[in-house]
C-alpha positions as CSV (number, residue, x, y, z in Angstrom):
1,X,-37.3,-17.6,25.6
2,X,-37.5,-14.9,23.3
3,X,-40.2,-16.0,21.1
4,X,-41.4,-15.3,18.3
5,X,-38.7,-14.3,16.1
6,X,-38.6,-12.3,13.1
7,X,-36.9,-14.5,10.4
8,X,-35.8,-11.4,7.9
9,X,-33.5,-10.1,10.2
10,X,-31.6,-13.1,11.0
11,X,-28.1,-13.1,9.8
12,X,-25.3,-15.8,10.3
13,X,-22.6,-15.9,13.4
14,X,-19.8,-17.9,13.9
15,X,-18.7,-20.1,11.7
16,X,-17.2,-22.3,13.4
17,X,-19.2,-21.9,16.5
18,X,-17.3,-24.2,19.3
19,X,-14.2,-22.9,18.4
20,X,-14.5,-19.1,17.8
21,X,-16.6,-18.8,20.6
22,X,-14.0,-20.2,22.8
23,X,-11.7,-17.7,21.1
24,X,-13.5,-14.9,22.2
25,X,-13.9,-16.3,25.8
26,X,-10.1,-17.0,26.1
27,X,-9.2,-13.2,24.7
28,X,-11.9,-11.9,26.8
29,X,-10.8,-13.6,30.0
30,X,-7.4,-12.6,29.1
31,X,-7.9,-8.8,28.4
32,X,-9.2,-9.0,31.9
33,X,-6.2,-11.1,33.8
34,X,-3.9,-8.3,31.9
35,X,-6.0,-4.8,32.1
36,X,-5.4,-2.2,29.0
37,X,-3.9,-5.0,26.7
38,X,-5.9,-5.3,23.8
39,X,-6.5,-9.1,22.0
40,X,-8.2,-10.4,18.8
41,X,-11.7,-11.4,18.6
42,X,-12.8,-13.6,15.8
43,X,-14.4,-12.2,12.9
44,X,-18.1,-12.2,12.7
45,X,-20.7,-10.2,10.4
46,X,-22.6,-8.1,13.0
47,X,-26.3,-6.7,12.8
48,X,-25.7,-2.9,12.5
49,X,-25.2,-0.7,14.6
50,X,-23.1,-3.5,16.5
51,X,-19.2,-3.7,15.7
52,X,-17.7,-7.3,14.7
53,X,-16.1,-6.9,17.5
54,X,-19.0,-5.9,20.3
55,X,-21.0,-8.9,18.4
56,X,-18.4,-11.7,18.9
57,X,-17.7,-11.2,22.9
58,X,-22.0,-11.5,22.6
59,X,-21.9,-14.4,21.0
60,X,-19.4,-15.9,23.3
61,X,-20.0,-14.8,26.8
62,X,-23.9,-14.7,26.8
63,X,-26.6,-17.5,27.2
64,X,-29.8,-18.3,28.6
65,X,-28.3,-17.7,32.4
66,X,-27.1,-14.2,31.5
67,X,-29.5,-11.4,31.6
68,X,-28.9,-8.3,29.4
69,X,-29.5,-4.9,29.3
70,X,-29.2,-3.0,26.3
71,X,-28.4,0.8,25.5
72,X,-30.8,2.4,23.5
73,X,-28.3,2.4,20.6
74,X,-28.5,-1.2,20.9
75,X,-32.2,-1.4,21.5
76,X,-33.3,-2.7,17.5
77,X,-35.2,-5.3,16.1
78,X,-32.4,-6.6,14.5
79,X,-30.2,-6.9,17.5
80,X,-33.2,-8.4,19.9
81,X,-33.5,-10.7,17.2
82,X,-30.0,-12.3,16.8
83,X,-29.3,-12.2,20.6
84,X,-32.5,-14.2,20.9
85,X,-31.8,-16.9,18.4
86,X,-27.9,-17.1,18.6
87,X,-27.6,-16.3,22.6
88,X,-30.9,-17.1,23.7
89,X,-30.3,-14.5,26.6
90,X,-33.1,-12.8,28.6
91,X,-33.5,-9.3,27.6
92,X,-34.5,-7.1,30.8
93,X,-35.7,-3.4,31.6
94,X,-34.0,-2.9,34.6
95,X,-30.6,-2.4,35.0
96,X,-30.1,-3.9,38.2
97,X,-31.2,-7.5,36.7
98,X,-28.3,-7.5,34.5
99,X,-25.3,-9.7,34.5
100,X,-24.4,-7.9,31.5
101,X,-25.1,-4.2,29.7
102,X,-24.7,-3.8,26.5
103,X,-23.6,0.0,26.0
104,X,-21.5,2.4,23.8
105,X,-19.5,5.4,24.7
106,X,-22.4,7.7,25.7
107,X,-24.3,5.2,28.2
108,X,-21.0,5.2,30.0
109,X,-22.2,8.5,31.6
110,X,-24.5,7.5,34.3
111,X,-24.0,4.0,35.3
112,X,-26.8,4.2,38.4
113,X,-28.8,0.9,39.1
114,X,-26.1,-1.6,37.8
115,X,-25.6,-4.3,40.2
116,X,-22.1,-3.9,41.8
117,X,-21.7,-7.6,43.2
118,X,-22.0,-8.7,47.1
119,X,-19.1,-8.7,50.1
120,X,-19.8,-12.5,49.5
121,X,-20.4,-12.5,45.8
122,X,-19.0,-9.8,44.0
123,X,-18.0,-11.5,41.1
124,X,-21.7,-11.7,40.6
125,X,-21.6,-7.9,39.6
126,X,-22.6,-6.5,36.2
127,X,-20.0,-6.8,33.6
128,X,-20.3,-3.8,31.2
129,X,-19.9,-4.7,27.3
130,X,-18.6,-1.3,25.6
131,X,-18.3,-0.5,22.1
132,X,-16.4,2.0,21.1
133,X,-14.8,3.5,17.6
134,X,-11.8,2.7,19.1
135,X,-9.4,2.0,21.6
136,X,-6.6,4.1,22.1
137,X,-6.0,8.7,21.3
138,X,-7.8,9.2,24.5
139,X,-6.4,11.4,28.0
140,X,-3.7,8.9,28.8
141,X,-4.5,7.1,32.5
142,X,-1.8,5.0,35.2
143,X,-3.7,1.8,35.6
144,X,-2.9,-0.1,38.5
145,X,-3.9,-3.4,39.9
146,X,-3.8,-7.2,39.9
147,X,-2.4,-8.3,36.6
148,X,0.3,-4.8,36.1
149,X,3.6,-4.6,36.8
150,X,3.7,-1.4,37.9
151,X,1.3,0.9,35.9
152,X,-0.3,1.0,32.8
153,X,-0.5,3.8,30.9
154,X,-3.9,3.5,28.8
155,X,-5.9,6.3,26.5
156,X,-9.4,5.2,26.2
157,X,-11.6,7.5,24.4
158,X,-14.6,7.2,26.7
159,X,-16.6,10.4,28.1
160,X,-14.9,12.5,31.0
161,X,-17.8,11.8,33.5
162,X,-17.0,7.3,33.1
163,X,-14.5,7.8,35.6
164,X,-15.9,9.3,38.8
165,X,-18.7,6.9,37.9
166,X,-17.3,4.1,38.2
167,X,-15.1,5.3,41.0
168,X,-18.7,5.5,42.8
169,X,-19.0,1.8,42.0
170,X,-15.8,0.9,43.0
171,X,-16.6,-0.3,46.8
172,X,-13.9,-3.3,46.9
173,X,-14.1,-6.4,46.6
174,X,-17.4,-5.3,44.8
175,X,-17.7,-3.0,41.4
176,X,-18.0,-3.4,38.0
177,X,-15.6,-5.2,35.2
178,X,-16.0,-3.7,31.9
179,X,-14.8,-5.3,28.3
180,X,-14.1,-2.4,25.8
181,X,-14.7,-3.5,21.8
182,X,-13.2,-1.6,19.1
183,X,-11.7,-2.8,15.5
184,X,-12.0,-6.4,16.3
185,X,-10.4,-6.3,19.6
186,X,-11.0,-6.3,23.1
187,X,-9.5,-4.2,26.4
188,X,-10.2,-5.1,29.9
189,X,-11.1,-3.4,32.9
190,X,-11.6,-5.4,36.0
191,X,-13.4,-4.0,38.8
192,X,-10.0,-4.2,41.0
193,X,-7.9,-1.7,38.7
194,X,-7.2,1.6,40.3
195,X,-6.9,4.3,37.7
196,X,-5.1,8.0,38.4
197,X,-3.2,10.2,36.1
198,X,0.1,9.1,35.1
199,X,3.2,9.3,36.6
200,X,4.4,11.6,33.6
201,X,1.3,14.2,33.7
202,X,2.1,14.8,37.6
203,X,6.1,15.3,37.0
């Protein structure tokens, strides 16, 4: 338990809390079956510097079972506090006691010490919670994998470096799935899509 909590920085969360929590999880668990499609989160008011968006997939996928890691963008009062009363989720130091990170665009360049799953467990790996400003006018990439017909052309704006480090936690069937946030919607990334330039940028 994270205990004691500091009242004055409490907000509200869901209204509705059953049902825009289950929302979330169904958007969530479907931007993941269908990789670089983007779905609706419900609307929540979010302790800054956290997005409605980032804040709602929190509040939905998190619990006392679910150990986070935060980003020191993330790392406030404010946001300890509301994960603690709404989630009630340990908070940990060490990355590779996370079954979720909370990060934004510049954590995504070094990824070291997240837990990558097990040849017996890998869905047990880290899932990587990423806000960014937004989701698309970034190089475009062909995603492929489970859930594509073909490829998937997909612009995130995330940092050059993400790639080859996820690549180096990419060691099927383990590696990490990542949710993207941005303007109240969420894009997938399973661990089991392969990304390479598009078919158009090698022509």
């Amino acid at each position: 338990m994270n205990r004691p909590l500091p009242s004055g920085l409490l907000q509200p969360a869901f209204d509705d809390p059953v049902l825009e929590a289950q929302r979330c999880f169904r958007a969530a668990f479907t931007a993941l079956a269908r990789p670089g499609t983007r779905h609706a989160l419900a609307p929540v008011p979010a302790p800054a510097p956290l997005q409605p968006a980032t804040y709602a997939l929190c509040l939905s996928l998190l619990d006392r079972h679910t150990p986070l890691w935060l980003a020191p963008a993330f790392d406030t009062a404010a946001i300890r506090a509301n994960l603690a009363f709404h989630c009630d989720c340990p908070l940990v130091e060490a990355r590779d006691e996370a079954l979720f990170a909370l990060l934004d665009g510049a954590a995504l360049e070094d990824l070291s010490g997240f837990y990558h799953g097990s040849e017996r467990c890998p869905e047990q790996s880290c899932t990587l919670l990423v806000q960014l400003e937004r989701l698309e006018r970034g190089p475009a990439l062909a995603w492929r994998g489970p859930g594509i017909e073909g490829q998937r052309l997909v612009g995130l704006p995330v940092p050059a470096a993400f790639w080859p480090q996820r690549a180096r936690h990419d060691i099927a069937p383990r590696g990490l799935d990542a949710l993207f946030c941005a303007d109240g919607e969420v894009l997938g990334l399973p661990r089991t899509t392969r990304i390479g330039p598009s078919l158009e940028a090698v022509a």
